[in-house]
C-alpha positions as CSV (number, residue, x, y, z in Angstrom):
1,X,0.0,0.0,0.0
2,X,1.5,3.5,-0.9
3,X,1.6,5.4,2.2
4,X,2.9,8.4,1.1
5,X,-0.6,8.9,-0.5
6,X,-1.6,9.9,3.3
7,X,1.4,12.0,3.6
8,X,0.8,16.3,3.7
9,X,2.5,19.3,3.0
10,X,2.4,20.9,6.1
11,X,2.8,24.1,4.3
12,X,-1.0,23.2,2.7
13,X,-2.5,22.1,5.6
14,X,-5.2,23.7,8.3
15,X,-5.1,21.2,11.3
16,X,-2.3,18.6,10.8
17,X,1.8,18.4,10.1
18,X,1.2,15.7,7.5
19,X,3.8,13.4,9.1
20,X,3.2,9.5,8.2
21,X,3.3,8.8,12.1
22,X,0.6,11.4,12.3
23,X,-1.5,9.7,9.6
24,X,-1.2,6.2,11.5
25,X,-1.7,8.1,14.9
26,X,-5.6,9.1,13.2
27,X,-6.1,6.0,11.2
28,X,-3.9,3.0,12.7
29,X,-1.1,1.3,11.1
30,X,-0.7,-0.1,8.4
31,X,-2.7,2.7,6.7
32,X,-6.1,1.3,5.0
33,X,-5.5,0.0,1.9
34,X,-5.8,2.1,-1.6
35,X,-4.3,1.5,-5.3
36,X,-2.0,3.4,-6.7
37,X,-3.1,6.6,-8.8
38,X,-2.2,6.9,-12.4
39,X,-0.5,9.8,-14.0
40,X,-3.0,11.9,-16.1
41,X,-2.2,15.2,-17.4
42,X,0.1,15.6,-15.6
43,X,-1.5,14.9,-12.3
44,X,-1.9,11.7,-9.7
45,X,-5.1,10.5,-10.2
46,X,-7.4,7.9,-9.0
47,X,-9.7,7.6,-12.0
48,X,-13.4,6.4,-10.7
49,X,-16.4,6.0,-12.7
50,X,-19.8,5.1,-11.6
51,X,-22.6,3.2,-13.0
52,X,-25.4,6.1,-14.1
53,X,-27.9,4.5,-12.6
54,X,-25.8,4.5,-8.9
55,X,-25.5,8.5,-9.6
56,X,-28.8,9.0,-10.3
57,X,-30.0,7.4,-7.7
58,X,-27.8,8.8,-4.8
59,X,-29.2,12.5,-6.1
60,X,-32.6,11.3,-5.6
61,X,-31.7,10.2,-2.4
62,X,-29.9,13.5,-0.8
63,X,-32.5,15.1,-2.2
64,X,-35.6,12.7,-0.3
65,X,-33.4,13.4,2.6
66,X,-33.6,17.3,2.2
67,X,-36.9,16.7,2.1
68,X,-37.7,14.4,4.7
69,X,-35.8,16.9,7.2
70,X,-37.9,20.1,6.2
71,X,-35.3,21.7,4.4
72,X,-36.6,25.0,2.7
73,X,-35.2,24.9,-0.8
74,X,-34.7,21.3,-1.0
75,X,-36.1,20.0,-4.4
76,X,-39.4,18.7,-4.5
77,X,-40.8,15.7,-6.8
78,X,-40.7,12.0,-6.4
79,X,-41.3,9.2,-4.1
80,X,-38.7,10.0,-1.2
81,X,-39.7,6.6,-0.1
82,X,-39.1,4.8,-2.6
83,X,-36.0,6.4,-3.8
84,X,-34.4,6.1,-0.7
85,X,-35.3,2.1,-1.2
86,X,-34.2,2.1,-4.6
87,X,-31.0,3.6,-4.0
88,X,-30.3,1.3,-0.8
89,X,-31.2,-1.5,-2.8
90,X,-28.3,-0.7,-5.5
91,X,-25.9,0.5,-2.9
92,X,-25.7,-2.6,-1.3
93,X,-25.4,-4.3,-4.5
94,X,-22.7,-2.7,-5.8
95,X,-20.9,-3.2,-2.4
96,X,-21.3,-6.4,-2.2
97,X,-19.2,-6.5,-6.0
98,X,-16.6,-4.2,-5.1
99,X,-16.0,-6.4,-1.9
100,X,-15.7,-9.4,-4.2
101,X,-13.3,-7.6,-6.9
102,X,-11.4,-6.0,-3.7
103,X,-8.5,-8.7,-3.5
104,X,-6.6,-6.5,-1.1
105,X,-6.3,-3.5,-3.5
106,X,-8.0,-0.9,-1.4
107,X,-11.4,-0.8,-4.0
108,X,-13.9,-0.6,-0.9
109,X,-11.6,2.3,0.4
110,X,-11.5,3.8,-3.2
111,X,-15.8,3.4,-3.9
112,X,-16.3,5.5,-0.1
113,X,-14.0,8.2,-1.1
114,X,-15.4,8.7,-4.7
115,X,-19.1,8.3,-3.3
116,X,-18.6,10.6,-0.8
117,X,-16.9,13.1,-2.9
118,X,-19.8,12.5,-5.3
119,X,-22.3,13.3,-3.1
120,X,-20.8,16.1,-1.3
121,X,-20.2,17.5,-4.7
122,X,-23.7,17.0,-5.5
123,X,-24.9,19.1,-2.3
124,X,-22.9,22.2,-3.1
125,X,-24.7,21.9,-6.5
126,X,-28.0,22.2,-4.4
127,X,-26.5,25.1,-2.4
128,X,-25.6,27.4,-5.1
129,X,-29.3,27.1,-6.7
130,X,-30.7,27.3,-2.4
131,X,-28.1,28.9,-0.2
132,X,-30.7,28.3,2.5
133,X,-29.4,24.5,2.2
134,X,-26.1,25.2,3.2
135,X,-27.2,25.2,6.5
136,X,-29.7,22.4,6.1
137,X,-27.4,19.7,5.1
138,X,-25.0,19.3,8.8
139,X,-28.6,18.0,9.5
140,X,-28.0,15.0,7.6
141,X,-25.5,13.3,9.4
142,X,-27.3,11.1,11.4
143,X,-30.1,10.1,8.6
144,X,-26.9,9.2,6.4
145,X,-24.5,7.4,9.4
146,X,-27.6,5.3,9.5
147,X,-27.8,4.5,5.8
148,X,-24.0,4.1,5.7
149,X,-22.9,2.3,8.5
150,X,-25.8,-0.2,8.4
151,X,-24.5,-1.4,4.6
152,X,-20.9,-0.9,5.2
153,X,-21.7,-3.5,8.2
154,X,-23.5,-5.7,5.5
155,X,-20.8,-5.9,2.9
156,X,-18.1,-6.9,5.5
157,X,-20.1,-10.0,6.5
158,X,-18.7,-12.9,5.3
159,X,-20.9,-14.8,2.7
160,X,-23.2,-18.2,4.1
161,X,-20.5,-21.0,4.1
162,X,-17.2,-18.9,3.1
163,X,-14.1,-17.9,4.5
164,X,-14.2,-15.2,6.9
165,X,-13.7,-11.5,5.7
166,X,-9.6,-10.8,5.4
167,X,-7.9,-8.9,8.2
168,X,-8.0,-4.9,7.1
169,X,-7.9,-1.6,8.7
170,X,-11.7,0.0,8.0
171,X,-10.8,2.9,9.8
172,X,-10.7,5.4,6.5
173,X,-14.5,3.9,5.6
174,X,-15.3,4.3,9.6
175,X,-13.4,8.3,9.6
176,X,-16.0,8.8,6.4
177,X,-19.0,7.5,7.9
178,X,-18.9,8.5,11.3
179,X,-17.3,11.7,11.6
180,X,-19.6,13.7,10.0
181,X,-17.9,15.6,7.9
182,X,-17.2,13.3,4.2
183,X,-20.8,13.5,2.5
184,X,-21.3,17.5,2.9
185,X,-18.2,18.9,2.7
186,X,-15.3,18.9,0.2
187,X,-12.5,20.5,1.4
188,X,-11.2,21.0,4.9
189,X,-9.4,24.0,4.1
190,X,-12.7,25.5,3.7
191,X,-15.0,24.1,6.0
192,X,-16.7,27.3,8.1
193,X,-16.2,25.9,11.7
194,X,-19.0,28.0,13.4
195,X,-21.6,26.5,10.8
196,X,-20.8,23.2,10.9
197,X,-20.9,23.0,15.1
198,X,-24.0,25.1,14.8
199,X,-25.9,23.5,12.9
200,X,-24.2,19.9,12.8
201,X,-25.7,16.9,15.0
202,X,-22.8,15.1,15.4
203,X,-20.7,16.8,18.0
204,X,-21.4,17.6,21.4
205,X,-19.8,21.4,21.7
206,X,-21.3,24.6,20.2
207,X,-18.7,27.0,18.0
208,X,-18.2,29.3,20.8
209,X,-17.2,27.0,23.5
210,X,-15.0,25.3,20.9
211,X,-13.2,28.2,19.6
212,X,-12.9,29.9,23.1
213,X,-10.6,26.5,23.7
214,X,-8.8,26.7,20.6
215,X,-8.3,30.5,21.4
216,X,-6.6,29.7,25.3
217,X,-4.8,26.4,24.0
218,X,-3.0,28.1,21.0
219,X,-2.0,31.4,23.4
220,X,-0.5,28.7,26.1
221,X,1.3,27.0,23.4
222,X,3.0,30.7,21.8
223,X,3.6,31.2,25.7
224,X,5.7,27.9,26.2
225,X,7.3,28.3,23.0
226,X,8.5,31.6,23.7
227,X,9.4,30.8,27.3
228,X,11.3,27.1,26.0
229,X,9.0,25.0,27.3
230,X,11.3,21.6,27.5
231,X,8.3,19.0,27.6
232,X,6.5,21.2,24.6
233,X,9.4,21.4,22.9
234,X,10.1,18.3,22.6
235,X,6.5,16.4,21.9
236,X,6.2,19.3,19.2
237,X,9.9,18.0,17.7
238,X,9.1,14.1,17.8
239,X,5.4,14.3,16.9
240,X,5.8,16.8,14.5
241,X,8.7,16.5,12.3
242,X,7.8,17.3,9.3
243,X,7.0,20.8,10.7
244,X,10.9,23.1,11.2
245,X,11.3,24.8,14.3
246,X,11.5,28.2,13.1
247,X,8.2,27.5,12.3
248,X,6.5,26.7,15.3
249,X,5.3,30.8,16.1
250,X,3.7,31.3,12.9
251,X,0.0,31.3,13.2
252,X,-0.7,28.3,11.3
253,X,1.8,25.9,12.5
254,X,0.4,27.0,16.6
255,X,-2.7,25.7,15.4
256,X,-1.2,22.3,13.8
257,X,1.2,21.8,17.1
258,X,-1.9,22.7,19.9
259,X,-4.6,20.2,17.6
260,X,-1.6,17.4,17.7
261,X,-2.6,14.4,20.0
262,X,0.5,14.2,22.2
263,X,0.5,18.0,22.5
264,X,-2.9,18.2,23.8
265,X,-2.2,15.5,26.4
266,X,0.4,17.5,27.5
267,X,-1.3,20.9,27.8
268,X,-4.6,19.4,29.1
269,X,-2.6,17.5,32.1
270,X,-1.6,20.9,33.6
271,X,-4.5,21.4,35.8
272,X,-2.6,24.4,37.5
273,X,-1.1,26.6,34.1
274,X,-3.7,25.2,31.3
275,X,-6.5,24.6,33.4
276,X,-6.6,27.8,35.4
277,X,-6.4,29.7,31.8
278,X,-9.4,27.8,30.8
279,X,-11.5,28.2,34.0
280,X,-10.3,32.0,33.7
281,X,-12.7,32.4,31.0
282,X,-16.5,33.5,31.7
283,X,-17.4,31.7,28.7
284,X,-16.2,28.7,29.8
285,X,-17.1,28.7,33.4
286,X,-20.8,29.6,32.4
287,X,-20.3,26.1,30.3
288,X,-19.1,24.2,33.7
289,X,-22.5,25.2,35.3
290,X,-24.4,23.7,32.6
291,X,-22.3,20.5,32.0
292,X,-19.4,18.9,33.5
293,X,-16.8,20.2,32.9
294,X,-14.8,16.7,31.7
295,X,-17.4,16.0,28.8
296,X,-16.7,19.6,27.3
297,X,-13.1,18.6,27.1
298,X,-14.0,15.0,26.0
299,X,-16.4,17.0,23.2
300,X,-13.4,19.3,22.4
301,X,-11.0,16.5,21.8
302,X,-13.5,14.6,19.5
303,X,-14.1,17.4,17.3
304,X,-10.1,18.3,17.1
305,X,-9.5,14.3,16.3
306,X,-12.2,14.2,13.7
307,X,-11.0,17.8,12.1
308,X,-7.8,16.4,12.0
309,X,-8.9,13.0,10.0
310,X,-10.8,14.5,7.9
311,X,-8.2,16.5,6.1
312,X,-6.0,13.4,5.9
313,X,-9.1,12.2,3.8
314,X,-9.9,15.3,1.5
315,X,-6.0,14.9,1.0
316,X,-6.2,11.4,-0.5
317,X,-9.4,12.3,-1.8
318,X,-8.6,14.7,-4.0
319,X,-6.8,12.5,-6.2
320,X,-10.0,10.8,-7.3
321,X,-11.2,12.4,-10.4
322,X,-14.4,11.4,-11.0
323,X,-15.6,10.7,-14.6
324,X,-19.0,11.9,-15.0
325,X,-22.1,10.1,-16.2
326,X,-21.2,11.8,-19.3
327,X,-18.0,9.4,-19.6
328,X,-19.2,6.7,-22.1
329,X,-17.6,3.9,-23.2
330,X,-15.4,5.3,-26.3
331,X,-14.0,7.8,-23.0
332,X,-13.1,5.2,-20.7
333,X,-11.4,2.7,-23.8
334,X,-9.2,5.8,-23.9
335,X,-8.3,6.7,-20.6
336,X,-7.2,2.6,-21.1
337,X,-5.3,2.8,-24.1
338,X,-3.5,5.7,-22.6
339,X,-2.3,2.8,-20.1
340,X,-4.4,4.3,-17.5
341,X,-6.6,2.0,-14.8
342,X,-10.5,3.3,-14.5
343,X,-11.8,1.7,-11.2
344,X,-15.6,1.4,-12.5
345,X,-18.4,0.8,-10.2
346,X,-21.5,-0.6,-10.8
347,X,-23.3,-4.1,-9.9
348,X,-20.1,-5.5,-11.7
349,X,-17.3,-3.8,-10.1
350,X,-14.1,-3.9,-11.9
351,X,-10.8,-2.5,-13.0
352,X,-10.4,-1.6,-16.2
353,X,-6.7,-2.1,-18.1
354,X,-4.8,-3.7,-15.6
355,X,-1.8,-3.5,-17.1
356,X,0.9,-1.3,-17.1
357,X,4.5,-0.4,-19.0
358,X,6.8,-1.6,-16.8
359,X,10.5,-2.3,-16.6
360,X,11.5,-6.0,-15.3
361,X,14.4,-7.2,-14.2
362,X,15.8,-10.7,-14.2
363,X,18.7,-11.7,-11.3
364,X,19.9,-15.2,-12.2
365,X,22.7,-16.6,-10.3
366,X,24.8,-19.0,-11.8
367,X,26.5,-22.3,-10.1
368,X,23.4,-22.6,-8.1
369,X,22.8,-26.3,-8.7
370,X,26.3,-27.3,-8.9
371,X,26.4,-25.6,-5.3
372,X,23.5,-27.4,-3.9
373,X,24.5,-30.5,-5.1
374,X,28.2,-30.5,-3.5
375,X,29.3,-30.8,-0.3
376,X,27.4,-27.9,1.1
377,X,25.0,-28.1,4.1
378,X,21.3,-26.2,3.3
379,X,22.3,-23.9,6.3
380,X,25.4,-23.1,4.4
381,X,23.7,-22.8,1.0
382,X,21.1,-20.3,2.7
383,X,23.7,-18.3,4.5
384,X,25.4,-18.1,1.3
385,X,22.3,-16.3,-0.7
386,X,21.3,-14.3,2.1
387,X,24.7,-12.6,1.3
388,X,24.3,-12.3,-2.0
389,X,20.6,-11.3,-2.0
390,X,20.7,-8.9,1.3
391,X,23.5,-6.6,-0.6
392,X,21.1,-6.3,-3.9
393,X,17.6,-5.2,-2.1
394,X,19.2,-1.9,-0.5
395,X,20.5,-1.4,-4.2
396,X,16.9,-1.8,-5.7
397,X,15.5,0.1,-2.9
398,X,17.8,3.3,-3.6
399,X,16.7,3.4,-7.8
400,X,13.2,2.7,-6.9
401,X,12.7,-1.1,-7.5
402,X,10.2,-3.4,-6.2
403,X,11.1,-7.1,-5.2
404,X,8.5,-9.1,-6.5
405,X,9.6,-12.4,-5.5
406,X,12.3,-14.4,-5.0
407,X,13.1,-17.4,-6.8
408,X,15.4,-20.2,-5.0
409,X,18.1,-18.8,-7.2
410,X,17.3,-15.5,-8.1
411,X,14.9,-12.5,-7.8
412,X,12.8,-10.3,-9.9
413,X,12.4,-7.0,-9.8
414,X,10.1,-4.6,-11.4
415,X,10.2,-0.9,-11.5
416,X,7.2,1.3,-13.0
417,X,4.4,-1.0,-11.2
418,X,3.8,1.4,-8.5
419,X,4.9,4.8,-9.7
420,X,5.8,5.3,-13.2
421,X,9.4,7.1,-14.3
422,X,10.1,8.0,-17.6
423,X,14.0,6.8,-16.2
424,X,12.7,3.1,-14.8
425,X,14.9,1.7,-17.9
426,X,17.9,3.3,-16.2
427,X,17.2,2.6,-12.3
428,X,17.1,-1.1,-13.5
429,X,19.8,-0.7,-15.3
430,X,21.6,1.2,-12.4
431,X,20.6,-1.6,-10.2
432,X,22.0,-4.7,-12.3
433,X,25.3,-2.4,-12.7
434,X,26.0,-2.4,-9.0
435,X,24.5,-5.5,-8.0
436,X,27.3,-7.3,-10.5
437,X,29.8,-5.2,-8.8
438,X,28.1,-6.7,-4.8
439,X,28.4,-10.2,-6.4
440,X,31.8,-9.5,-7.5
441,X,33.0,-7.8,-4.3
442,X,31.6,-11.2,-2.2
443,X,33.3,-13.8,-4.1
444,X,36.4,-11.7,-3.7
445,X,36.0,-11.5,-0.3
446,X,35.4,-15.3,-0.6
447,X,31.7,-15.2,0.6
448,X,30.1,-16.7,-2.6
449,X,31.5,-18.7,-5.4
450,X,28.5,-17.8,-7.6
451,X,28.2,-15.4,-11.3
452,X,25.1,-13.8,-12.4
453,X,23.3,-13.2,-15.4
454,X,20.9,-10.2,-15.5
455,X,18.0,-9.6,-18.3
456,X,15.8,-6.0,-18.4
457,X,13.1,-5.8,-20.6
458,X,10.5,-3.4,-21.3
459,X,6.5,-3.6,-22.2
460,X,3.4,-4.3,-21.5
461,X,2.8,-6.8,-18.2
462,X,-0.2,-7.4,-16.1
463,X,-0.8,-6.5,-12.3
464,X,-2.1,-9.6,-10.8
465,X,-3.2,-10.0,-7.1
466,X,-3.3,-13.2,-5.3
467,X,-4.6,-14.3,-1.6
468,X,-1.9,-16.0,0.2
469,X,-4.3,-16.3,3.7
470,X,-4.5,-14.6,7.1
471,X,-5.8,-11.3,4.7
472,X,-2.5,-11.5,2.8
473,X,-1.8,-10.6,-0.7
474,X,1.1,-11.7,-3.4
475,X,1.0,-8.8,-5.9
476,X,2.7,-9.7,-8.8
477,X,3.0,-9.0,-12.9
478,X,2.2,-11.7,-15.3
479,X,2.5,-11.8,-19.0
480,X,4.5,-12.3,-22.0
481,X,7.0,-9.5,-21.1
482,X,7.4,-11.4,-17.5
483,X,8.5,-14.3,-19.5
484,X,10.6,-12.8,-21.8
485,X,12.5,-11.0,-19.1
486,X,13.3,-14.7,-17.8
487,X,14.6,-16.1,-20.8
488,X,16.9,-13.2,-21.2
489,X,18.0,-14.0,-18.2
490,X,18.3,-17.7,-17.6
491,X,19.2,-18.3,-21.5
492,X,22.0,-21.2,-21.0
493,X,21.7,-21.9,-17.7
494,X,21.5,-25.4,-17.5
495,X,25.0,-25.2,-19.0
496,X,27.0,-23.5,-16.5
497,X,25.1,-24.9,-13.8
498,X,26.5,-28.1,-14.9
499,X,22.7,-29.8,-15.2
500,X,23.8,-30.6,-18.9
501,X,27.1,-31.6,-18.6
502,X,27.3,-33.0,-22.7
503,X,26.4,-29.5,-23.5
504,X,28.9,-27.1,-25.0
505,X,29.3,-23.9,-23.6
506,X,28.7,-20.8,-26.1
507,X,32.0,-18.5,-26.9
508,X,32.0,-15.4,-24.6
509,X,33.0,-12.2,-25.4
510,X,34.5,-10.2,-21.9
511,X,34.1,-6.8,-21.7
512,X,35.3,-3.9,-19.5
513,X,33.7,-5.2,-16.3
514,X,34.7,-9.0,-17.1
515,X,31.5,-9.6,-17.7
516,X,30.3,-11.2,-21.3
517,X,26.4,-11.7,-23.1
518,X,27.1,-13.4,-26.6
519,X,25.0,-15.0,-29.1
520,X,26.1,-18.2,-31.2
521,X,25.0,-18.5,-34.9
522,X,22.3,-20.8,-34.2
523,X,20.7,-18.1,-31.6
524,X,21.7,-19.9,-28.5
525,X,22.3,-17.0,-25.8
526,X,24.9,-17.0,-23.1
527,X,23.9,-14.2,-20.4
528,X,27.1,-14.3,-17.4
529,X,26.7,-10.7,-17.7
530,X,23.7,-7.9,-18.1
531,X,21.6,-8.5,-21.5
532,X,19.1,-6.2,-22.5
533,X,16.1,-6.4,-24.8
534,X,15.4,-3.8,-27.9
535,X,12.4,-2.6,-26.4
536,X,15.0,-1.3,-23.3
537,X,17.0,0.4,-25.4
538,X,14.6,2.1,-27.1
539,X,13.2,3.6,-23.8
540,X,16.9,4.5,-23.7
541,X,17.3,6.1,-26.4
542,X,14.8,8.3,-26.0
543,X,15.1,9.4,-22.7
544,X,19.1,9.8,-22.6
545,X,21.6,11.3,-24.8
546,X,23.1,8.3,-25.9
547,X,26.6,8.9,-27.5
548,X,27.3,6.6,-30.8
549,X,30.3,5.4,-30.5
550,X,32.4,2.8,-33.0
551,X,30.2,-0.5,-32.6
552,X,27.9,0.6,-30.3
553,X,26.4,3.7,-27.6
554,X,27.4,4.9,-24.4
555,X,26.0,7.1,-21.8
556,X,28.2,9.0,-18.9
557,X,25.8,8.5,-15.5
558,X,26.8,10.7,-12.9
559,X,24.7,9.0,-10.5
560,X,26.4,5.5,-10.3
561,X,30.0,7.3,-11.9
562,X,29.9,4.7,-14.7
563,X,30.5,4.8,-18.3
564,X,27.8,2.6,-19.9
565,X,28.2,1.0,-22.9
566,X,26.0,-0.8,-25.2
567,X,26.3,-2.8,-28.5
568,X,24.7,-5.2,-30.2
569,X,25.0,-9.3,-28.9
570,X,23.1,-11.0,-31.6
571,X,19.6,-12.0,-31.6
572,X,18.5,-15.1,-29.7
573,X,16.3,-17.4,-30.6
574,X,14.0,-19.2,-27.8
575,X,11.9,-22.0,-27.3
576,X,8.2,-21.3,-28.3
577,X,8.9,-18.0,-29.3
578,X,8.5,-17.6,-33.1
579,X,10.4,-14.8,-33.6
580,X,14.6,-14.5,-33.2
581,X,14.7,-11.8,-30.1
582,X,17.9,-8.6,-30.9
583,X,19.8,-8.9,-27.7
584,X,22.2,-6.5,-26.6
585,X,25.5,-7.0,-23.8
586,X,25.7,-3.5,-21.3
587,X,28.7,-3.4,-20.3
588,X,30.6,-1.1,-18.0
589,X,33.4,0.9,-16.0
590,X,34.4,3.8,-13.7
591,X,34.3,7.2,-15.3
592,X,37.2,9.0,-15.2
């Protein structure tokens, strides 16, 4: 799950710092589950599109609810009975399928963000043509928690004679549902404090009592600040790093540190500086008389928590763009051609184009079989991968890589599957560079007696999710690409492995790095170095200024302080794969 989608600019934000620690502090760790968003036009984007009929029907519905309350302006016409039922009826349906296309990819998450977006959007509509309603709608909330939480509930049950539901955090579906705030408003940059208390139904503290707090906790906090308060100091520093010291006196940032969890707990649990402050205040002592004075805090601190949440949500929300009822099929076939996933809901949830441009790459160690079969203990064997394999994942992790499994004797990696990079071609590339270089270092330092052949290729490749239990899930890409990445790099392995031993190895050609990819005459492909498919190089070539040089390219990276160099091996010819393949050896050394 990409948690940096929950992660704010603090220089953006009303109420929160925007930390990660802060997002998991509101919504528990792991954070809920979501896909990743697209790039389109320029923008992240999470590209939802409802079934018309859904849209429709959650209009009518808003609108029977309008009704229902008294509003004055509300829109009148219809059954506000039976709309309601209808649109319960396809709520729950549609649910219920985006439950069973979930498969761990965050789609339930995705359909209460969109809806809620959908509807609040809807609302403003209303306001603009009734202004009157803009006051009528923080009415709704308990009418809609009702609605909500009831099928939400439903969904999650697990079917008659199935496996239970899969362990997941609902907390973003509970913040939308329950807090109040989702299905009326869209933005908490703009959300009018005064009128939502005033009006709302959901919390127990009027806008005066609320903001007469907020007033006394954000002068204590300038106070301490000013004055070096150690304690404040240092829950401000820990709990809110993202925010810089020198900021911590602007206006903006004293509301952020006093709304902050830990920071409250620490104010609050002054009864003799804080709490004499508060009591100070007539407002607030005329409030005691009326109530006790622990629920107005209790109140106070609910309102701050769900204020809080609910900009973390308008932050991820705003990536959804939603494509209007207008959006017919020609649209969405090319939003998919583009590349682009369309997460369309209807009574047949589903995600359209799965598949994505992405960059694989093949690690293939060689000697593995002769190793295993030796005089080698498994313990020894293992000890002897886990130094191979723990120096290449930091190495992957630096250019952006993603381990997608592990294979006994290897590993493969795919960048562009999460976030896609115009340079994925050349963080793989990067990455097989310097994890030839680890594999060299260790059997130098006598750790490993293995080689390595590495394979990149380019294209099209498939996201695929499968349920490994306990609520887990083994993400992976599938497809033709996937497989020709593997033969790239696994082409004559049974020979140097030793499994053929009649088998005659295939000339090699070293190169700067000692390393060699060569092709025979019949097609046969020896890969003891880092072979890379046409399709790579023509990412390459377009994204770099390759030099042409006598019998091939090369390419200066400052980043790794290599001289790259390309030319052309031959093409290879595999089984089952009609076509010969143009294979080309990347070789390598220090600049300079």
């Amino acid at each position: 799950m990409p948690a940096w989608l929950y992660e704010k600019d603090p220089a953006s934000s009303r109420f929160v710092a925007g930390g990660p620690a802060e997002a998991e502090s509101l919504l528990g760790a792991p954070l809920p589950d979501l896909p990743v968003p697209e790039v389109d036009e320029g923008r992240e984007a999470l590209l939802v599109h409802f079934h018309p009929r859904l849209e429709t029907l959650l209009r009518r519905f808003l609108e029977a609810l309008l009704t229902q309350i008294g509003a004055a302006g509300a829109p009148r016409g219809g059954d506000p009975v039976k709309d309601q039922a209808e649109y319960e009826a396809a709520l729950l349906r549609v649910l219920r399928a985006v439950r069973g296309a979930d498969r761990r990819q965050g789609l339930l998450n995705l359909f209460w963000l969109a809806h809620s977006r959908d509807a609040a959007e809807h609302l403003r509509e209303l306001e603009t043509r009734a202004p009157a309603l803009r006051r009528a709608k923080h009415s709704l909330f308990p009418l809609l928690q009702s609605v909500y939480r009831r099928h939400d509930q439903e969904c999650r049950r697990p079917r008659e004679g199935g496996e239970p539901t899969t362990v997941e955090n609902p907390s973003l579906v509970a913040s939308i549902i329950d807090d109040g705030f989702a299905f009326t408003e869209l933005s908490a940059m703009e959300l009018d404090i005064s009128a939502f208390l005033a009006a709302g139904k959901r919390y127990r503290i009027s806008p005066e009592v609320f903001l007469e707090i907020q007033r006394i906790l954000v002068q204590e906090t300038e106070r301490r600040l000013r004055e070096g308060d150690r304690g404040l100091l240092q829950r401000a520093a820990r709990h809110l790093p993202e925010l810089p010291r020198e900021h911590y006196l602007k206006p903006g940032s004293l509301l952020k540190i006093v709304l902050n969890g830990q920071v409250l707990s620490y104010l609050l649990a002054d009864p003799w500086g804080t709490g004499g402050r508060l009591l100070a205040s007539p407002s607030l002592r005329a409030e005691v008389e009326r109530r006790a004075g622990i629920e107005i805090l209790d109140a106070f601190l609910d309102f701050a928590t769900g204020l809080r949440r609910f900009e973390i949500v308008c932050h991820v929300r705003d990536r959804v763009t939603l494509l209007g009822a207008s959006a017919g099929a020609r649209d969405l076939e090319a939003k998919a051609s583009r590349g682009l996933r369309v997460y369309e809901f209807g009574e047949a949830a589903q995600v359209l184009n799965s598949a994505v441009n992405a960059t694989v790459l093949f690690l293939d160690l060689r000697g593995f079989t002769r190793t295993s079969e030796g005089h080698i203990s498994e313990r020894d064997l293992t000890r002897e991968l886990y130094s191979v394999f723990d120096e290449f994942v930091p190495i992957v992790r630096r250019f952006g890589g993603t381990v997608d499994k592990y294979l006994g004797d290897g590993m493969m990696v795919t960048y562009g599957t999460r976030r896609a990079d115009p340079l994925d071609p050349l963080n793989a590339l990067r990455t097989a560079i310097l994890c030839q270089e680890a594999l060299r270092r260790t059997r130098e330092e006598g750790q490993s007696g293995f080689k390595m052949g590495v394979a990149i290729h380019h294209g099209r490749v498939y996201l695929a999710r499968f349920l490994s239990g306990e609520g887990g899930v083994q993400a992976t890409v599938i497809g033709r690409n996937v497989n020709l990445a593997g033969r790239l790099s696994s082409a004559a392995k049974a020979e140097l492995d030793g499994d053929e031993p009649d088998a005659l190895p295939v000339p090699t050609r070293a190169g700067a790095s000692g390393l060699s990819v060569s092709v025979d005459e019949e097609g046969h492909l020896l890969n003891e170095g880092i072979a890379i498919s046409r399709e790579t190089l023509a990412q390459l070539e377009v994204h770099l200024a390759l030099v042409h040089v006598e019998g091939g390219m090369e390419y200066e990276d400052e980043v790794i302080d290599r001289r790259i160099l390309i030319h052309y091996a031959g093409d290879a010819k595999f089984k089952g794969v009609r076509s010969s393949l143009p294979v080309y050896q990347v070789d390598f050394e220090r600049r300079g």
